[in-house]
C-alpha positions in Angstrom: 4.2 9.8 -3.9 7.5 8.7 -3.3 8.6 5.1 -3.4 11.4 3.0 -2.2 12.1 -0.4 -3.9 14.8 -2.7 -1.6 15.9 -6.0 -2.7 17.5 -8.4 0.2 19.6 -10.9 -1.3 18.0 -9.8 -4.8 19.2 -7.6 -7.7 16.3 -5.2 -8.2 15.8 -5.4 -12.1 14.2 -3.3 -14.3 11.8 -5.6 -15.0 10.7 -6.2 -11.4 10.6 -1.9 -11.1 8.5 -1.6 -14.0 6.1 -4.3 -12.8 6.0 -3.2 -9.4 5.1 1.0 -10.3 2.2 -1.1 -12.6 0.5 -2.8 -9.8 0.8 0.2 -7.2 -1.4 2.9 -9.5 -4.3 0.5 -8.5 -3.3 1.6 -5.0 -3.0 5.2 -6.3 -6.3 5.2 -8.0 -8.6 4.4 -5.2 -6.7 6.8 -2.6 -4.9 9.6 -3.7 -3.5 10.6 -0.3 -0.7 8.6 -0.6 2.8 9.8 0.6 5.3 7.6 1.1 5.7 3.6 -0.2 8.2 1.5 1.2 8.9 -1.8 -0.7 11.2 -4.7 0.1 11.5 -8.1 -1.8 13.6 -10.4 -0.6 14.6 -13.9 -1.2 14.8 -17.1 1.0 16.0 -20.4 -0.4 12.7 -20.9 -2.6 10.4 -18.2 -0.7 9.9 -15.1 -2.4 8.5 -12.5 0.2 7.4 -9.1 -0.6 6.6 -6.6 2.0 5.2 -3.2 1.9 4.7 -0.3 4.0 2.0 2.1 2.8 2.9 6.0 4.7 -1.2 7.7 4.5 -2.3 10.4 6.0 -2.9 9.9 9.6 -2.2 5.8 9.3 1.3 3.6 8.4 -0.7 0.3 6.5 1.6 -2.7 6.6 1.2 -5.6 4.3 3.6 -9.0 3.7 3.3 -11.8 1.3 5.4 -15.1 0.7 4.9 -17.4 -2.5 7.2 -19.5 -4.7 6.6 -17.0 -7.4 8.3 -13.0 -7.1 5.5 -11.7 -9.6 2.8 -13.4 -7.7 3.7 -12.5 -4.7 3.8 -9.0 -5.4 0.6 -9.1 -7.1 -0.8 -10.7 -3.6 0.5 -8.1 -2.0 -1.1 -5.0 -3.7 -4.2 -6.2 -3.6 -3.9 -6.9 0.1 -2.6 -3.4 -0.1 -5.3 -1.9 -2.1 -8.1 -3.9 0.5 -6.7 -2.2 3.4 -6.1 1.2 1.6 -9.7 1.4 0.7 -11.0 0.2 4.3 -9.3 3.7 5.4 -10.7 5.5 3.0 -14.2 4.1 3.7 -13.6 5.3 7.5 -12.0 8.4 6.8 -14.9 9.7 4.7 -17.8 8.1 7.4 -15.9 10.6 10.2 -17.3 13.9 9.9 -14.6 16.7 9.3 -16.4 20.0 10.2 -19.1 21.2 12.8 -21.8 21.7 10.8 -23.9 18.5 12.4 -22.3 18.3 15.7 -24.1 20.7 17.7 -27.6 22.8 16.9 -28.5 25.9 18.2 -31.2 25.8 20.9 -33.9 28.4 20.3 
């Protein structure tokens, strides 16, 4: 999994890092298909907005949150991260990947 942490008008510190990686293995736990993870915080007078774009296979999940608080903003925004993450996984395991029930031999 690669990730990418961008602060706009914000000094990425390693505080913030180290509390960000924390709250995205609850993302990485329930779906391990993860490939790329694309984080920006940014700052806006007294709105703290945190955005993330989650790369999976086959789907780009996009998720934003604003608060007055950095810390829980991000925390709003993995689990809206984690809801949506395990939504695709729930459809990607109801599809049926092979051919073993599609068609049955007529005898």
């Amino acid at each position: 999994m690669n990730l990418n942490l961008t602060g706009r008008h914000l000094e990425i510190t390693p505080a913030i890092r180290e509390h960000v990686l924390s709250k995205l293995d609850k993302v990485k736990r329930h779906f391990d298909n993860v490939i790329d993870i694309n984080v920006t915080l940014s700052v806006d007078k007294l709105v703290q907005k945190a955005e993330a774009n989650v790369h999976v296979s086959g789907k780009n999940i996009f998720a934003e949150t604003e608060d007055s608080n950095l810390y829980v903003a991000i925390d709003a925004l993995v689990d809206s991260l984690d809801r949506q993450v395990l939504k695709h996984k729930e459809k990607h395991t109801a599809r049926r990947h092979d051919e073993s029930g599609k068609h049955s031999a007529a005898e």
